[in-house]
C-alpha positions as CSV (number, residue, x, y, z in Angstrom):
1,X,-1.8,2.7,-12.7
2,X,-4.0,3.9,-9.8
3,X,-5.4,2.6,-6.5
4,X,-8.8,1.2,-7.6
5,X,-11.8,0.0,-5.5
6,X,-10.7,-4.0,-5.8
7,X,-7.1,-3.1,-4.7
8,X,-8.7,-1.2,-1.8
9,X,-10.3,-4.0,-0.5
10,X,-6.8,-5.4,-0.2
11,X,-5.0,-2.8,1.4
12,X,-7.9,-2.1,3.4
13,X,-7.7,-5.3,5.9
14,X,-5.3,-5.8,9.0
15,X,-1.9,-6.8,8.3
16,X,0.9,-7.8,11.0
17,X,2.6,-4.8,12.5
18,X,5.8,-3.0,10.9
19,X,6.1,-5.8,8.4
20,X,7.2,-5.5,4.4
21,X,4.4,-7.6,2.7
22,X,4.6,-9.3,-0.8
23,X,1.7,-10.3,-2.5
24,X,0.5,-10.5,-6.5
25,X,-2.5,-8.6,-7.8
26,X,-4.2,-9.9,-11.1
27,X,-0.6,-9.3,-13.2
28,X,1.4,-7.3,-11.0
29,X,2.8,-7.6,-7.8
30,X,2.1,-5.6,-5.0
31,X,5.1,-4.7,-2.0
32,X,3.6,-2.9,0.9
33,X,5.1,-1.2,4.4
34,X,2.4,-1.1,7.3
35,X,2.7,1.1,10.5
36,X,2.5,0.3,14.2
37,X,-1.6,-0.3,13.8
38,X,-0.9,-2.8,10.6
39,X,-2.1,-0.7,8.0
40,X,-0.4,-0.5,4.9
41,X,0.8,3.4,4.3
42,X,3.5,2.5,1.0
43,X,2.9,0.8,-1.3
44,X,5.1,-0.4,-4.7
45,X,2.7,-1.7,-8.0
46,X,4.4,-3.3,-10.9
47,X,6.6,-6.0,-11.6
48,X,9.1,-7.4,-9.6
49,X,12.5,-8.4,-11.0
50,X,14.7,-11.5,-10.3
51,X,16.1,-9.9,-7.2
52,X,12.4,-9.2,-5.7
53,X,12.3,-5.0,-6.4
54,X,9.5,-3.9,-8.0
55,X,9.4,-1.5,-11.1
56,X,6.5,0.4,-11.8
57,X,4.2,2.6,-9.5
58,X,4.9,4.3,-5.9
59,X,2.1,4.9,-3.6
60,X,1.8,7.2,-0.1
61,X,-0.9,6.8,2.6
62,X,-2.2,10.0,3.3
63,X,-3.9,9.1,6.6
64,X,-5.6,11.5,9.4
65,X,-7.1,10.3,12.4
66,X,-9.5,12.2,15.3
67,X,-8.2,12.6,18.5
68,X,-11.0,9.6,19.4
69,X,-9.0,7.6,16.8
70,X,-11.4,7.8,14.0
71,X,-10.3,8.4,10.6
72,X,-10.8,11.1,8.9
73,X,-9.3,11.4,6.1
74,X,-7.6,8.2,3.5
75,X,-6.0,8.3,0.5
76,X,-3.4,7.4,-2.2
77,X,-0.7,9.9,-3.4
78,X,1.4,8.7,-6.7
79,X,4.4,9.5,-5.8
80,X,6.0,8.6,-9.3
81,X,8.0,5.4,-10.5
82,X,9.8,2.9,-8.4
């Protein structure tokens, strides 16, 4: 599994602040962690079980911004299974 461009789109938009968000994508489900700003910077891809965990795929926002606030530099590490 990888971060592609129509999952981008997703994780790309403004999500509430600090919040754990559930959401399915085409057949798997998608668990995300956003930061202070509301941008989502983990992110667990497979399927979820009965009790809501998620096996498959673990995801780090590599994120750098400017001192004006700009970014830099954004992308997805693998970080192995969940």
């Amino acid at each position: 599994m990888k971060v592609g461009p129509e999952l981008l789109k997703i994780l790309n938009k403004p999500f509430p602040a600090e919040q754990f968000i559930h959401q399915r994508f085409g057949r798997y489900d998608l668990a995300f962690k956003t930061d202070v700003q509301g941008r989502p910077v983990l992110l667990f891809m497979g399927i979820a079980d009965a009790d809501g965990n998620i096996k498959g795929e673990r995801f780090a926002r590599r994120l750098i911004t400017g001192k004006d606030g700009k970014i830099i530099k954004d992308h997805w590490d693998n970080k192995g299974k969940a």
